[in-house]
ROKOL-417312 format. One record per residue (C-alpha): residue number from 1; z, x, y. Coordinates in pm, whole numbers, always signed. Layout:
N
{rec NUM,{Z,X,Y}} ...
end
This chain:
133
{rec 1,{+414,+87,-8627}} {rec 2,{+716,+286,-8718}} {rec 3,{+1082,+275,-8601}} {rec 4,{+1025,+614,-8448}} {rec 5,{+750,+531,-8257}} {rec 6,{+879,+199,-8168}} {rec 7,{+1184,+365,-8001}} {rec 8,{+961,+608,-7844}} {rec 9,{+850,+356,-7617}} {rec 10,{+1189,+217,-7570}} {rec 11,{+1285,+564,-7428}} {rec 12,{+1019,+588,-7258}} {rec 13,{+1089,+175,-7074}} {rec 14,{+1504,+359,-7022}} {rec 15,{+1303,+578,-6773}} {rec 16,{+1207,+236,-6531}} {rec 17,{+1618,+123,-6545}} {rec 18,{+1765,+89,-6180}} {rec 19,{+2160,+138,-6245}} {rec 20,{+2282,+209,-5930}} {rec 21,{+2644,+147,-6029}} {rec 22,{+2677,+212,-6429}} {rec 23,{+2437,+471,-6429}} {rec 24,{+2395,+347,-6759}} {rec 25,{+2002,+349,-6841}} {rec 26,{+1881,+154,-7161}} {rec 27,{+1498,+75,-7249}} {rec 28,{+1420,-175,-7510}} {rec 29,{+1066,-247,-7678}} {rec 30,{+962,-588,-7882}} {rec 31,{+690,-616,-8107}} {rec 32,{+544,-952,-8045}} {rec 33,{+384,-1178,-8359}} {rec 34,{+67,-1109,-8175}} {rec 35,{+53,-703,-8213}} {rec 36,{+163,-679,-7845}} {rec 37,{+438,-448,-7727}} {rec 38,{+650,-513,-7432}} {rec 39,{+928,-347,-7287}} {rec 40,{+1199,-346,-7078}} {rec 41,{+1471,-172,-6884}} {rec 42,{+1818,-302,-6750}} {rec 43,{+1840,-398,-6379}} {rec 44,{+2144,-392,-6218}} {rec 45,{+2212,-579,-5904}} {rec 46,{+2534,-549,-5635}} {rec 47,{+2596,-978,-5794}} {rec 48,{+2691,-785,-6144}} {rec 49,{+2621,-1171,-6294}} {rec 50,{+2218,-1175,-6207}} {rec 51,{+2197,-819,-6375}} {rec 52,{+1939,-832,-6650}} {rec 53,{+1959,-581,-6962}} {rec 54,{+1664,-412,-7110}} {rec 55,{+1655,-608,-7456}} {rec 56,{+1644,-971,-7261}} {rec 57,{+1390,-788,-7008}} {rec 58,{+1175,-700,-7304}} {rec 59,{+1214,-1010,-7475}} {rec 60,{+1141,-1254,-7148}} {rec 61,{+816,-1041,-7073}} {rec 62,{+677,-1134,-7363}} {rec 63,{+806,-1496,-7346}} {rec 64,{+638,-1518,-6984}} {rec 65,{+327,-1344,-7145}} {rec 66,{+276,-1644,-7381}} {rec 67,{+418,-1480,-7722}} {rec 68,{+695,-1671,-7896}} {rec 69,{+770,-1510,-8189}} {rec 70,{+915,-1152,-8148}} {rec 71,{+872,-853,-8511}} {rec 72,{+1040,-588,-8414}} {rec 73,{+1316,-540,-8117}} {rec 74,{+1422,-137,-8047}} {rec 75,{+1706,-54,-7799}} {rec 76,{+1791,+288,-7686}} {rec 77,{+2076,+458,-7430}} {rec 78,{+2264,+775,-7395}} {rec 79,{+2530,+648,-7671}} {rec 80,{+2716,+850,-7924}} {rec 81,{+2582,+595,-8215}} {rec 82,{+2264,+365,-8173}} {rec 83,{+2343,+109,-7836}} {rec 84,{+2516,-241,-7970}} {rec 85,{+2348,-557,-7770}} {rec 86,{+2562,-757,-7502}} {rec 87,{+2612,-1130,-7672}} {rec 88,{+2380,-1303,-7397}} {rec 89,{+2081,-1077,-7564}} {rec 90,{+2183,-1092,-7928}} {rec 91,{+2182,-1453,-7807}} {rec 92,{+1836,-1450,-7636}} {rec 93,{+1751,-1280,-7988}} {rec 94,{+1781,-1581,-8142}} {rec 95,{+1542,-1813,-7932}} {rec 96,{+1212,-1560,-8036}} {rec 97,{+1308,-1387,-8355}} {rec 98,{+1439,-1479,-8679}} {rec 99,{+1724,-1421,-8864}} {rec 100,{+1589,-1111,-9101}} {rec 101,{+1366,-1000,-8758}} {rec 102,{+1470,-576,-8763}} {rec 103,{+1646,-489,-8477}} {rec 104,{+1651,-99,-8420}} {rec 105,{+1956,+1,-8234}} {rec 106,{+1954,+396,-8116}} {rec 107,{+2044,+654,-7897}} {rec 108,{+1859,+975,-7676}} {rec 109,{+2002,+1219,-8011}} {rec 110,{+1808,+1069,-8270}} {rec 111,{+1965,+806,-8437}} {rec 112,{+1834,+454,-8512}} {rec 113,{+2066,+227,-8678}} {rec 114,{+1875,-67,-8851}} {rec 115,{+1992,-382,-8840}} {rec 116,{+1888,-789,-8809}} {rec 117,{+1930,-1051,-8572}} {rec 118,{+2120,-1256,-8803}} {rec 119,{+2370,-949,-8886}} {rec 120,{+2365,-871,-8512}} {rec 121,{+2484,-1305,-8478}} {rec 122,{+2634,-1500,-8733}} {rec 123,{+2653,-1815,-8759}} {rec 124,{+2391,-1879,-8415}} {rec 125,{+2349,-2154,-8198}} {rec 126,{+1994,-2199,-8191}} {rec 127,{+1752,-2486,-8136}} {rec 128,{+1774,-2662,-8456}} {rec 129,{+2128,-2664,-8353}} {rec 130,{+1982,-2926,-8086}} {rec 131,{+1978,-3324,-8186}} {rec 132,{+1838,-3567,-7986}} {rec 133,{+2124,-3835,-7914}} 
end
């Protein structure tokens, strides 16, 4: 699959967002190891702390779907350049994809910015950052 079409369907997740107060729709679609696409939309809620954003959405679906290894990640919103992750999902990145995983980052005008997990978080704390004391 393409980047195009892969953001296609992360467009087409944006639609299922419920942002009563930001009005701020994204949509997010991950490629899992398995061939499987699942995808995601933010959810806000009036407790702005138990919101969920699209990308961790997308990614969590998948997790609670069995897959553990995430390809491919897009993210889309009504941006001027391709939408940057929050730090709790370039986080979440890090716990299903790799370091060189593509991460397209884009917006409702056509542009898809490509980039990694590992360029999207340096330096990550991640579960071989775990020892057993």
């Amino acid at each position: 699959m393409n980047k195009e079409d892969l953001m296609a369907e992360a467009i087409s997740a944006r639609e299922n967002a419920y942002v009563p107060y930001s009005h701020f729709k994204v949509g997010a679609a991950a490629i899992a190891a398995s061939g499987e696409h699942f995808h995601g939309a933010n959810i806000e809620n009036a407790s702005f702390g138990i919101t969920m954003c699209a990308e961790r959405n997308a990614i969590f679906a998948a997790a609670c779907a069995g897959e553990r290894k995430i390809t491919a990640l897009a993210v889309v919103a009504d941006t001027d350049g391709g939408v940057s992750p929050c730090g709790a999902c370039r986080q979440a990145m890090t716990e299903f994809m790799s370091a060189n995983t593509p991460v397209f980052l884009g917006n409702l005008h056509g542009v898809i910015e490509e980039t990694t997990v590992g360029a999207l978080l340096p330096g990550a704390f991640n579960k071989e950052d775990m020892h057993n004391a």
